[in-house]
N, C-alpha and C positions, 0 to 999 in steps of 0.2 A: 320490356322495360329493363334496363339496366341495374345493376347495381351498381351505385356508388358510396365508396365510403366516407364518413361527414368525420371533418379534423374540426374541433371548435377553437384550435389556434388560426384558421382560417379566417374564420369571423371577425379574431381579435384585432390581427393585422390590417382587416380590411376599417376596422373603429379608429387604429394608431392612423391607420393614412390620410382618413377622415379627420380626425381633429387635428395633427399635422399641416392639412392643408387649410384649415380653417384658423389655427393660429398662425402661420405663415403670413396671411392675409390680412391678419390683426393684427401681429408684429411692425406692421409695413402703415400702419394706422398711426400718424403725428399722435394726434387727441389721447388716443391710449396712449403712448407711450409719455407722454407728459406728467400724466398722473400715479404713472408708477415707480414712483423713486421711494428705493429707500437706503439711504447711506449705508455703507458697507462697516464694519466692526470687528475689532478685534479687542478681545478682554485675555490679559495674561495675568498672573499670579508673580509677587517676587516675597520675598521670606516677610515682609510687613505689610504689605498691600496688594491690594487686587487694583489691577487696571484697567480702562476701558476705553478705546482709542475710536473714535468715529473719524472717517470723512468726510467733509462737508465744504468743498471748495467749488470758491464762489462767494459763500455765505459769508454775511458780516457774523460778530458775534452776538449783537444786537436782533438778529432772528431766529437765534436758538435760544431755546427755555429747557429748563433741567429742573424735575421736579420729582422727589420722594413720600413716599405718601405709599403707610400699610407695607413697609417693607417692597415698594417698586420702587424703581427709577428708571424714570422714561425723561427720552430725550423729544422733542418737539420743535418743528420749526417748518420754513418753506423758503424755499429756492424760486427765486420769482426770474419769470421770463424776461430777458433784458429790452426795455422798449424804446430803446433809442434806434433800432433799427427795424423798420417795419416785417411783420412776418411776412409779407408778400416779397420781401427783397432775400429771403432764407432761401437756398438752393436745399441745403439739407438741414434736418434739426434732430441729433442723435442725443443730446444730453436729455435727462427728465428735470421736469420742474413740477413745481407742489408744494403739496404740505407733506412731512411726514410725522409718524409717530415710531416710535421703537420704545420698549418695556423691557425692562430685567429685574425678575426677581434677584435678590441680593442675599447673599447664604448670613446666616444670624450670627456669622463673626466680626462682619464689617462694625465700625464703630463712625453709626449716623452723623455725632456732631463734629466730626473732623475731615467732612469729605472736601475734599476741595477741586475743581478746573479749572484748565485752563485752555487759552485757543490761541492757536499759530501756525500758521502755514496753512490754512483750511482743514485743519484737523484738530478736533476738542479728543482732550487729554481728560477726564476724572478719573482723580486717584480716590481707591477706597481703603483708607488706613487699616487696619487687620484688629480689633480689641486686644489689650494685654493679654487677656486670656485664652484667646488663638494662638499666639506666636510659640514658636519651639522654644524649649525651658532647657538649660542644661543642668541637671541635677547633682551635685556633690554626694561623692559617695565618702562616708563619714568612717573610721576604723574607729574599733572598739578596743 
């Protein structure tokens, strides 16, 4: 009998090919991919507010809900499949549709009753004003 020496990156490679080829074949699955949408986001910071910029085109504004609650704000809404054209006449369907949800906690500077959005071009805008007592203060320096 031989010896052989056992490498356990062997094994691993052999599990990475294995689910690889198992998501490959999910990936290629309509039904799944319908269900897995979640708009893309981008949150920037400018000297008063924090910003929060989702995509969501397609979407009326009418199917998005914006709801705060315990220091979260989650955006909510769904992207409905267009049914004026039968899915039997779809050669391909690469966009997702659904419902999504996304949550942000929000850092305890923001100041709740001034948030405001808005929505244009399929992309909702909430600005998060910054409280007085966040923003940069410049201080006078006083001689004596």
């Amino acid at each position: 009998m031989a010896i052989v020496r056992w490498d356990p990156f062997n094994d691993l490679f052999g599990i990475k090919r294995d689910l690889d080829r198992f998501l490959g074949r999910w990936d290629d699955n309509e039904e799944a991919n319908m269900s897995l949408w979640r708009p893309a986001v981008d949150i920037f910071e400018t000297k008063d507010n924090m910003v929060l910029r989702a995509e969501l085109p397609g979407m009326k504004k009418e199917d998005v809900k914006i709801n705060l609650e315990n220091n979260v704000l989650s955006l909510r809404g769904e992207r409905r499949f267009d049914s004026e054209v039968k899915r039997e006449n779809y050669q391909r369907i690469e966009r997702a549709y659904g419902t999504f949800c996304r949550s942000f906690t929000l850092p305890t500077n923001v100041d709740k009753n001034r948030i405001e959005a808005t929505y244009r071009d399929g992309v909702l805008e909430v600005t998060l004003p910054k409280s007085e007592e966040a923003r940069p203060k410049q201080i006078e320096i006083k001689a004596k």
